[in-house]
C-alpha positions in Angstrom: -48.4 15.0 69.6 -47.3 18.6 70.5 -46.0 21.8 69.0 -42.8 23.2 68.4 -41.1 26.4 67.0 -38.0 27.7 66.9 -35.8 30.7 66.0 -31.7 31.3 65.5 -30.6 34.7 64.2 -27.4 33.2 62.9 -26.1 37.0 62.3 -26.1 37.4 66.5 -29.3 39.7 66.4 -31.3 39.0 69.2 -34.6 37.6 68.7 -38.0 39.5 69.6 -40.3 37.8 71.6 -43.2 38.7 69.7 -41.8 36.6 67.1 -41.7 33.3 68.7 -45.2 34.5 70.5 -46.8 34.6 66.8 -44.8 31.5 65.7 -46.6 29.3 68.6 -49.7 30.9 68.7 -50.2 29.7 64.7 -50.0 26.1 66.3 -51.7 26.2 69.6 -54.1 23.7 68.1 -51.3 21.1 68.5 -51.2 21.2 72.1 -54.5 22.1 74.6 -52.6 21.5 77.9 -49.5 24.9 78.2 -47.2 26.5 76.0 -44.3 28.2 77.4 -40.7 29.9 75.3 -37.4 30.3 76.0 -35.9 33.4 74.6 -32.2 34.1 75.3 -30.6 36.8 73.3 -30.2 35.3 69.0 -32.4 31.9 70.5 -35.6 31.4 71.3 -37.4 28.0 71.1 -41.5 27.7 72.0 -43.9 24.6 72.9 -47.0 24.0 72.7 -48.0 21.2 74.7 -50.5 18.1 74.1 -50.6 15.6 77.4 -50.9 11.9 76.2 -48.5 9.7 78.3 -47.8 9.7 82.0 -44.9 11.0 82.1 -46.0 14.1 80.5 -48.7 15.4 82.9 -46.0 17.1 84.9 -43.5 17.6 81.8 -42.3 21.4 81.1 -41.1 22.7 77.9 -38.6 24.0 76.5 -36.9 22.1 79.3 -34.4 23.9 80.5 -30.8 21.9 82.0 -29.6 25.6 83.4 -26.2 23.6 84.6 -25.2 22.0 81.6 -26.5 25.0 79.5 -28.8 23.1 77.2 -32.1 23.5 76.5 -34.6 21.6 74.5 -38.0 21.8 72.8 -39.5 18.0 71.7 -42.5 16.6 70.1 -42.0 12.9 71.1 -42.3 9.7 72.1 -39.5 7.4 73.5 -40.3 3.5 73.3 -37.2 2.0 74.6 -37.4 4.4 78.0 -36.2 1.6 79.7 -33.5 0.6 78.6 -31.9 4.2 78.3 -32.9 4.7 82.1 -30.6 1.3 82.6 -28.3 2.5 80.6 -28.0 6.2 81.4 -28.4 5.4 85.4 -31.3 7.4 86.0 -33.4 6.0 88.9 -36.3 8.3 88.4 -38.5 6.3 85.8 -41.0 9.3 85.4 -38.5 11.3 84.0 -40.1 12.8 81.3 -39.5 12.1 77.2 -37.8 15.9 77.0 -35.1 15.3 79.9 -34.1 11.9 78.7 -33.8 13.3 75.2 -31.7 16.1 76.4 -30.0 13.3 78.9 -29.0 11.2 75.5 -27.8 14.1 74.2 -25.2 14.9 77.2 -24.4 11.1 77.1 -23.9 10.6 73.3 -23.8 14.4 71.8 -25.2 13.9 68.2 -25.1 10.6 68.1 -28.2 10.1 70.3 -30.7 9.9 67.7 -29.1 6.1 66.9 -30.0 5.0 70.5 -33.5 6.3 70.4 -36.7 4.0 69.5 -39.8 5.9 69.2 -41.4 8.9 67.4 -39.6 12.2 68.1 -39.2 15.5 66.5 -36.7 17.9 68.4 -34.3 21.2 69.0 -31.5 21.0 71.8 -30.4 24.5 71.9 -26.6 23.9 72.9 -25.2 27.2 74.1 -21.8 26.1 75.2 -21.1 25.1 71.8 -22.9 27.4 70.1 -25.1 25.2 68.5 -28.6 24.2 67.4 -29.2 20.2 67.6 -32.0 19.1 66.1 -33.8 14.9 64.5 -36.4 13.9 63.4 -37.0 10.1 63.9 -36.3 7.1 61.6 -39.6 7.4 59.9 -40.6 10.6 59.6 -43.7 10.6 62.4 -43.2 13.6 63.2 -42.9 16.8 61.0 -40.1 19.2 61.1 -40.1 22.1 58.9 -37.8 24.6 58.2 -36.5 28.2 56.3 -32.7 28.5 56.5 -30.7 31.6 55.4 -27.2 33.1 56.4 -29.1 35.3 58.8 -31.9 33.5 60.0 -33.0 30.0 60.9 -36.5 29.2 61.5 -38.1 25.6 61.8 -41.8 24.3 63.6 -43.9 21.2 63.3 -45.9 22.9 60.6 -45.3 25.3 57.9 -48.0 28.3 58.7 -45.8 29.0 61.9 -42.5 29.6 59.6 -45.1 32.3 57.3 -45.7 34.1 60.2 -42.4 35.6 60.3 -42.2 38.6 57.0 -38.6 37.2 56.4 -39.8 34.1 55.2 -41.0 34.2 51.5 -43.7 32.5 50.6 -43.6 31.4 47.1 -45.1 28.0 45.5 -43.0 25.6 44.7 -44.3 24.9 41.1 -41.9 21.5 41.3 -43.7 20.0 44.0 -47.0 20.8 42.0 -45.6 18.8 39.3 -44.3 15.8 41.9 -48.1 15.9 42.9 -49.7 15.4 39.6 -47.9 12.6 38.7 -48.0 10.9 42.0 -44.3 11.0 42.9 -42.9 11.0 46.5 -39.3 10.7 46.3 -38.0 13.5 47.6 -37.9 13.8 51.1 -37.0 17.4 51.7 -38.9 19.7 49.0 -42.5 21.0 50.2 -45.5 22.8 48.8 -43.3 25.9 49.0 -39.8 27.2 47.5 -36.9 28.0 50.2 -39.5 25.8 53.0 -37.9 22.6 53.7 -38.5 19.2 55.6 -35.7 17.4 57.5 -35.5 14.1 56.0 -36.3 11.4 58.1 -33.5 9.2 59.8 -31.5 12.8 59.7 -30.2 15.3 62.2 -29.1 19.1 61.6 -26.5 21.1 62.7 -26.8 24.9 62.4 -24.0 27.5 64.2 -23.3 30.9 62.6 -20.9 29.8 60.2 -22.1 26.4 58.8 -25.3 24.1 59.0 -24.6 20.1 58.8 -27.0 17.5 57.3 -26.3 13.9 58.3 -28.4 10.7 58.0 -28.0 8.4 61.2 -30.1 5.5 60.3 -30.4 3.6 57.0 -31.7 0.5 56.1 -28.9 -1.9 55.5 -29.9 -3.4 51.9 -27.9 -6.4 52.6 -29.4 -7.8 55.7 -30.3 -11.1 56.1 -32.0 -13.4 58.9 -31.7 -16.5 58.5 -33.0 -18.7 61.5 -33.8 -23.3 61.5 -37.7 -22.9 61.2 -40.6 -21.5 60.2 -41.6 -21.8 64.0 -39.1 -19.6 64.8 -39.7 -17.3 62.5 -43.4 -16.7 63.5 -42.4 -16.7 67.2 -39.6 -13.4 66.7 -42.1 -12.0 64.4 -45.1 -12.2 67.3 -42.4 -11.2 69.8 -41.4 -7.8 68.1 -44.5 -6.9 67.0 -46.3 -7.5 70.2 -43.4 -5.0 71.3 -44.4 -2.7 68.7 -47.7 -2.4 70.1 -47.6 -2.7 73.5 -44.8 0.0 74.0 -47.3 2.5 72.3 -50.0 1.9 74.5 -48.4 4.3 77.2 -51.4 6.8 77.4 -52.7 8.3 80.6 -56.2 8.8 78.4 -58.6 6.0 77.0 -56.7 4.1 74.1 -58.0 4.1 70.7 -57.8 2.1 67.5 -58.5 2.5 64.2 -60.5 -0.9 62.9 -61.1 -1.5 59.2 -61.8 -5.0 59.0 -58.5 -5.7 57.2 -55.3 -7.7 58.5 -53.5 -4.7 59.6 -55.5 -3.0 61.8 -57.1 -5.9 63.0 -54.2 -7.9 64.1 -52.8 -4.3 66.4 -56.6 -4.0 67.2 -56.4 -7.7 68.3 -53.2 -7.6 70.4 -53.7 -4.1 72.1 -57.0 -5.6 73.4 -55.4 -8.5 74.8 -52.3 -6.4 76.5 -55.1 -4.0 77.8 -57.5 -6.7 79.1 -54.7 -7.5 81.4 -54.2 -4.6 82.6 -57.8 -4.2 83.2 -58.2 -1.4 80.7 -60.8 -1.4 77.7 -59.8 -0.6 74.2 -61.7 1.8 72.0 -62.0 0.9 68.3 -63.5 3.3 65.3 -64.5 2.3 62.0 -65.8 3.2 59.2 -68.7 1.5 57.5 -70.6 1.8 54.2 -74.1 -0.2 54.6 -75.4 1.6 51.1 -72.4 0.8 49.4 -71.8 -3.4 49.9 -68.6 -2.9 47.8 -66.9 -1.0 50.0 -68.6 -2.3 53.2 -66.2 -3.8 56.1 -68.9 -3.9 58.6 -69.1 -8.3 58.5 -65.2 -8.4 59.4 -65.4 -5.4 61.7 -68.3 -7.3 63.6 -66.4 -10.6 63.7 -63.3 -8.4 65.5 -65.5 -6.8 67.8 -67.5 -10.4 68.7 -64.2 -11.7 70.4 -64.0 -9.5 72.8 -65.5 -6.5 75.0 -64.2 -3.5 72.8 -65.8 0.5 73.1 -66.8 0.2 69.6 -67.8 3.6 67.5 -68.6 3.7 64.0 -68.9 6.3 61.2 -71.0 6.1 58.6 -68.8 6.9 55.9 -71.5 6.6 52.9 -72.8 9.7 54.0 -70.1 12.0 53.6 -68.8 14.4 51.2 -65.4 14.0 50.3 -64.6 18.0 49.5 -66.3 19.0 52.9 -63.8 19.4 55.5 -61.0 20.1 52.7 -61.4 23.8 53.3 -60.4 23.2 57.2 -57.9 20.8 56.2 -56.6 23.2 54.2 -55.9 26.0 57.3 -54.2 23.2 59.3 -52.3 21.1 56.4 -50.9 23.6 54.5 -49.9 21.5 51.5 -51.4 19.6 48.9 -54.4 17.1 49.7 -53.3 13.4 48.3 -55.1 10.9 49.5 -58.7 10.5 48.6 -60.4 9.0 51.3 -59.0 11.4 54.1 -62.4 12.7 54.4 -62.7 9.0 56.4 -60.1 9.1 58.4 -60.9 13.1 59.3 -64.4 12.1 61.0 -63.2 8.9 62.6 -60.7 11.4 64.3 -63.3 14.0 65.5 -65.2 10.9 67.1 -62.4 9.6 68.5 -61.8 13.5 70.4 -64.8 13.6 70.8 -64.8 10.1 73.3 -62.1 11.2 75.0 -59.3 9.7 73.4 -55.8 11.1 72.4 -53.5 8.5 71.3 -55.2 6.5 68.4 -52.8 3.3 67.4 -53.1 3.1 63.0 -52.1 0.0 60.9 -51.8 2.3 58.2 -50.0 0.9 55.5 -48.8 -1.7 57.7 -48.1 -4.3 54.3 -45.2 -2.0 53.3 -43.5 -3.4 56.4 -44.6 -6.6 56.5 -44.9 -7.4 52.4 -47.2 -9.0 50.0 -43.7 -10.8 48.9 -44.1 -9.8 45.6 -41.7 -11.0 43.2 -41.0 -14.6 44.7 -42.4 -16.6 41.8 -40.7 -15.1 39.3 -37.2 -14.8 41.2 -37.7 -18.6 41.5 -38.9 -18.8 37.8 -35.2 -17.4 37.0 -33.5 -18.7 39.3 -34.4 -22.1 37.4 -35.5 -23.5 41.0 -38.1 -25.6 39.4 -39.3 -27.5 42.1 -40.3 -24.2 44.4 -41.3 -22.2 41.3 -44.3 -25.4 40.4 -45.3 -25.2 44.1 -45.8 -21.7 44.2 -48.1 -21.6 40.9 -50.1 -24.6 42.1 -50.1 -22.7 45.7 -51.2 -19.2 44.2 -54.0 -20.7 41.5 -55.3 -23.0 44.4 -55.4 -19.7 47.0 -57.0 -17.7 43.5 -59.4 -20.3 42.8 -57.7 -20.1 39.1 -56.6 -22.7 37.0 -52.7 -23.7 37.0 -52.2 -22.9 33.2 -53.9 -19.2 33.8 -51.6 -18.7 36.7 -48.4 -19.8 34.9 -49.1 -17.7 32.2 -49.6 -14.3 34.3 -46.5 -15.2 36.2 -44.7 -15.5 33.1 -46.1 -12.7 31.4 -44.9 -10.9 34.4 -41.1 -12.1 34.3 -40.2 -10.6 31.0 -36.7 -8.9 31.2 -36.5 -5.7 31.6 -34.7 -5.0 28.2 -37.9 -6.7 26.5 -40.6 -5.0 28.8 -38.7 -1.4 27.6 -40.4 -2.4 23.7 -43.4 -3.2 25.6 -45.0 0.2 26.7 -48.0 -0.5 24.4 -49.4 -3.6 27.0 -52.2 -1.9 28.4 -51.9 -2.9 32.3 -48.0 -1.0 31.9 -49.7 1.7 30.0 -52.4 2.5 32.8 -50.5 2.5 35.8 -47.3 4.5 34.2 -47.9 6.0 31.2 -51.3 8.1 32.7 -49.4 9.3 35.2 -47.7 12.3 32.3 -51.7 12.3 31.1 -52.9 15.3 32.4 -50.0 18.4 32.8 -50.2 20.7 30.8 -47.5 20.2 27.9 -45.5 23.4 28.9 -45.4 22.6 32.2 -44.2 19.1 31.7 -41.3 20.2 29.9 -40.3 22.7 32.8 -40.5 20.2 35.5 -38.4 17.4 33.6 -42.0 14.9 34.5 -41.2 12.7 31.6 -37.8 11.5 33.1 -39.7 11.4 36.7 -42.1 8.8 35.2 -39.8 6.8 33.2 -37.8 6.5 36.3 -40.9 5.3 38.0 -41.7 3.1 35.0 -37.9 1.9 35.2 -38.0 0.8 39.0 -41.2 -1.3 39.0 -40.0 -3.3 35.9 -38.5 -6.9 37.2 -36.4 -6.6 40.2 -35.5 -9.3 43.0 -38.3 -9.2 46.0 -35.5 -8.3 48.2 -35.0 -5.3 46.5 -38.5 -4.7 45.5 -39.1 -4.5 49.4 -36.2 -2.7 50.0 -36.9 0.3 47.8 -40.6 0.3 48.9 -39.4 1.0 52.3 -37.0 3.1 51.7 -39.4 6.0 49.4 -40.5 9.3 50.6 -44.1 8.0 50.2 -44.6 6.5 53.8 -42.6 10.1 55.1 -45.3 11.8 53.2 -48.1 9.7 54.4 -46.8 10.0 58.1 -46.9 13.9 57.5 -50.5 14.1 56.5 -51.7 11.9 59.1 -49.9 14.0 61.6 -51.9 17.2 60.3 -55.1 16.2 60.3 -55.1 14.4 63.9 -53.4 17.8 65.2 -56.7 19.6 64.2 -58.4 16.8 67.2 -55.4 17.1 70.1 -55.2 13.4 69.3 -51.2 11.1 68.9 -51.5 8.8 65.8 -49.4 5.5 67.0 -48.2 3.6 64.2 -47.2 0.0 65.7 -46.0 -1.3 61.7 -43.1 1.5 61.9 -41.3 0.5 64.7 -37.8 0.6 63.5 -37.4 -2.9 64.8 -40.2 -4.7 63.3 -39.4 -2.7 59.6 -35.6 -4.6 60.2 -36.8 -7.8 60.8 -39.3 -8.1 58.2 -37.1 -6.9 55.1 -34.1 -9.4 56.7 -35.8 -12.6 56.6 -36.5 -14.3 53.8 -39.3 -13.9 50.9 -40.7 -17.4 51.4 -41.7 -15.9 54.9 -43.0 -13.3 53.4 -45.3 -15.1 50.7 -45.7 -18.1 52.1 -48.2 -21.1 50.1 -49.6 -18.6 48.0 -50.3 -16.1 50.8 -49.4 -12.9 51.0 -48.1 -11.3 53.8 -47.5 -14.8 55.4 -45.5 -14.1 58.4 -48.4 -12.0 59.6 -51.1 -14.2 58.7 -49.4 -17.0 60.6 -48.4 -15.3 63.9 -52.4 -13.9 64.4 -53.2 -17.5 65.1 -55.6 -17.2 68.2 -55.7 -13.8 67.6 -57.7 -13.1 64.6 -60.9 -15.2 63.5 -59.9 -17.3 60.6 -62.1 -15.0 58.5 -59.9 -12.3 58.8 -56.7 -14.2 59.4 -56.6 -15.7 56.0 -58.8 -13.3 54.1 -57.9 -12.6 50.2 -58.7 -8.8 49.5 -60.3 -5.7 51.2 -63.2 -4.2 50.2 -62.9 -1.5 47.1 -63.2 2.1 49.1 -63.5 3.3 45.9 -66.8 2.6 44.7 -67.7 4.6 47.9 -65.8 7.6 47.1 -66.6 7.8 43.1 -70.1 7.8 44.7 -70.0 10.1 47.5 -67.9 12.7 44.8 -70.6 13.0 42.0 -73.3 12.9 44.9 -72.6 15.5 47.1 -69.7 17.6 45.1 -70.5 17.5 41.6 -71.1 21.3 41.7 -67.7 21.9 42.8 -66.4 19.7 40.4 -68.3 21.6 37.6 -67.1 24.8 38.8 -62.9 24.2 38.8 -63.5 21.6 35.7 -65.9 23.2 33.1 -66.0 26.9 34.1 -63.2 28.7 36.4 -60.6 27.1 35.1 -58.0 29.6 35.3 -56.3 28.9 38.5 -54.8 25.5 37.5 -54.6 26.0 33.5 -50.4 26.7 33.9 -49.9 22.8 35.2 -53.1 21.2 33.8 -54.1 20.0 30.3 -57.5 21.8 30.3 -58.9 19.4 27.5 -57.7 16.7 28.3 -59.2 16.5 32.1 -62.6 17.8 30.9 -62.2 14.6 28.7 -61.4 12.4 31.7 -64.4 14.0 33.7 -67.2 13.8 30.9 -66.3 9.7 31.0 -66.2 9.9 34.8 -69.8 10.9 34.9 -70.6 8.2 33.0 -69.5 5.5 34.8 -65.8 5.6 33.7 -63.7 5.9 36.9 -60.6 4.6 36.0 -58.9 7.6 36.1 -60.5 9.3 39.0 -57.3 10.3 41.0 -56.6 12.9 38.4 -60.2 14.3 38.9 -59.7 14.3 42.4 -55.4 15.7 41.9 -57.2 18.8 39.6 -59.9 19.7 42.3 -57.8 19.4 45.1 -54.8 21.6 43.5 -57.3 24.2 42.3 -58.2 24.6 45.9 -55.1 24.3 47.6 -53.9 27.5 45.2 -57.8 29.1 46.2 -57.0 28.9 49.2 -53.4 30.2 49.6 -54.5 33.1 47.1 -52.1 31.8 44.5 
């Protein structure tokens, strides 16, 4: 985690170095330990620097290669360090990340992003050719915004440093609103704001006077297949790579931290970290978040059971007692777009305590089960496939894991392979209905029409009618959601000088798991079986093969109408004004009368409508 800016007058004027001193001022929350610039005539490129491994102690930036004539600026993380140092034949291994970036770069020229493994966000400033480099890694880890004109180029690791700058406009993108409301994550290169763009993950950019260049380096291939003699083997490549996945993140020269829910995800990296650590005499830190008042949402049981196997640093949150609106205004100053997740108010206080023990690199199994998979869509691929013999196990193995009778099972399954052709006449079943047709249940008719929303959601009703798993998995993986989600998680743990390290997106590990087949995947009923199976003697049994989380959102309907029911009140039923252009008035003081009486089932639009109102609040839309 670190800061970066940038500027390129593409027209040859030179560049003031007041302007790259406001750019990298905006962000000096990224980065505690230095900042430094390089400014050399139309260039100038700033960093803002946060220490988390080794390496970077002694690491300078921009770094500056005065022979070669490059220079770059980096926020990032290399993972396979050793193997480039083989490769490249550099026999000082505490080279820092920055010079073996810019060394890839000399060895490979804009093909060096494909040899990378790791989380990077970077500018090479080329001068021989004229040229200004820059990638962002497979995933998206790290941010990389930018405003591109024929004049001017301007790009940082967040968006306030481009405003900074009176030739960038600042003007709401009224698309992205829409995007919001309906819950769609797609596009990978729109933000918040018109003419302020992301590079898309997995892409580099090219920009010289005359011409900029967009290219994607990395895709998932969507015919890959892994097919090896056993299940054995399976589990033991699985183990290997992920341990991999872990254990190259734990380069910190700080205590290491993880988060711990109590679920499979964070308690399998939890559970291998400790044991790499332990090893190397080290202790692991682990922060959760519990909910004694609230036994619904309450993880504390499978927490404890993680933390009885071993000697942990365990801190804990007490996440009842929090309001879900109060650190939105902050958030707000370092996010700069729209708030989407409802329990970030969580994850915000377990990073405070986390800086405030000393730690900086905090490993996340966020979303870990979009790499691994639930291996949905098995059953009914075998169903009509007319592989009767694996399609009658699977049923009996699912109602037996459900605790639900085998003629109940069969008919949900079937229920669930309808063609797509006959689900289309189908919109009325009300399960379909809730999760798609609510989505266009709030914008404001007008609005609706402007944005083209009803094509967005029939698209989205369209993709999650009956597909093959392999597919299923395949566009899961490959959505702007987990982009999105790595973006937001980035923001909020800049605010706390602390590195998110997300072990489930290692490039590798994401190949592996969507190669191999479903039947690894779900495997006797369970979901995410591969996973499940490899934690043996790591996880207790409780956790290994547990059947659901807890519900975090009887906790946040809670916490909302205890402690912000006034704000609610306000934006809802009185000052409703400010989001009247994109929201059905009516129809969400509708949804929110119900809400306060118990009906939560459409609470995210409460919570999209609040948030919105004070995102344009605060902006002074």
């Amino acid at each position: 985690m670190s800061g970066i800016t940038g500027i390129f007058h593409r027209d040859g004027k030179p560049v003031k170095r007041s302007q790259i001193q406001e750019m990298i001022k905006s962000i000096s929350h990224r980065g505690p330990d230095g900042s430094d610039i390089y400014k050399d005539g139309e260039v100038a490129l700033a960093h803002q620097m946060l220490h988390t491994t080794p390496e970077s102690i002694k690491e300078k930036q921009p770094f500056k290669d005065l022979d070669e004539k490059l220079v770059i600026t980096a926020d990032a993380r290399i993972d396979n360090r050793e193997d480039l140092l083989r490769i490249l034949r550099i026999k000082n291994s505490n080279i820092s990340d920055s010079e073996l970036l810019l060394k890839s770069y000399l060895e490979w020229g804009e093909e060096c992003p494909k040899k990378l493994i790791g989380d990077f966000s970077f500018a090479i400033w080329d001068q021989s050719d004229h040229k200004l480099f820059c990638a962002r890694d497979h995933i998206g880890v790290k941010p990389f915004y930018y405003f591109l004109s024929d004049e001017l180029f301007f790009f940082a690791s967040e968006i306030k440093a481009l405003f900074t700058d009176s030739q960038v406009p600042r003007i709401v993108n009224k698309m992205q609103i829409a995007n919001y409301l309906i819950l769609y994550y797609l596009d990978r290169e729109i933000t918040s704001y018109e003419n302020i763009l992301r590079l898309p993950a997995a892409h580099s950019l090219v920009i010289t006077p005359e011409k900029i260049r967009l290219k994607q380096y990395w895709a998932l291939d969507s015919s890959s297949r892994i097919c090896l003699d056993s299940d054995q083997n399976y589990l033991n490549e699985f183990r290997n790579i992920f341990t991999e996945a872990v254990r190259c993140r734990l380069r910190s020269a700080y205590p290491m931290g993880s988060m711990l829910s109590g679920g499979l995800d964070s308690s399998s990296i939890t559970g291998i970290a400790q044991k790499i650590l332990k090893n190397e005499g080290k202790k692991l830190s682990t922060f959760s978040a519990i909910f004694d008042s609230v036994p619904e949402s309450n993880e504390r049981y499978y927490i404890e059971k993680i933390l009885s196997t071993d000697n942990f640093d365990s801190h804990f949150v007490n996440a009842d007692q929090i309001s879900p609106l109060d650190p939105v205004d902050e958030f707000y100053y370092y996010g700069d777009q729209f708030l989407f997740m409802p329990n970030h108010f969580i994850f915000w206080n377990l990073l405070q305590q986390a800086n405030q023990n000393g730690v900086r690199v905090l490993l996340d199994g966020l979303e870990g089960d979009a790499t691994v998979s639930y291996g949905d869509g098995l059953v009914t691929n075998l169903f009509w496939k007319w592989q009767w013999k694996k399609f009658i196990k699977e049923i009996n193995n699912f109602s037996k894991k459900e605790g639900s009778s085998f003629s109940r099972t069969l008919f949900y399954v079937l229920l669930n392979s309808t063609p797509k052709t006959i689900k289309r006449f189908s919109w009325n079943f009300r399960e379909l209905r809730k999760s798609y047709g609510s989505k266009m249940r709030i914008i404001e008719s007008n609005f609706s029409k402007e944005t083209y929303m009803k094509d967005k959601v029939t698209e989205l009703y369209d993709k999650a009618l009956l597909d093959s798993p392999h597919n299923m998995h395949f566009r899961d993986l490959t959505s702007g959601f987990y982009q999105y989600i790595m973006e937001f998680v980035d923001w909020a743990a800049a605010r706390f000088s602390i590195e998110p390290r997300h072990p489930f997106f290692d490039i590798r590990l994401i190949e592996y798991c969507f190669a191999i087949p479903t039947e690894q995947k779900r495997f006797e009923g369970w979901d995410r079986g591969i996973l499940r199976r490899s934690m043996t003697g790591v996880l207790p049994i409780e956790i290994q093969w547990r059947k659901k989380k807890a519900d975090l959102s009887y906790n946040f309907n809670k916490s909302l109408l205890q402690h912000d029911k006034e704000v609610l009140d306000k934006i809802i039923l009185e000052n409703t004004e400010i989001i009247s252009e994109f929201v059905d008035i009516k129809k969400i003081q509708k949804i929110y009368s119900e809400y306060k009486e118990g009906d939560y089932k459409d609470h995210i639009h409460i919570w999209d409508t609040v948030t919105l109102a004070l995102w344009l609040k605060k902006i002074g839309y």
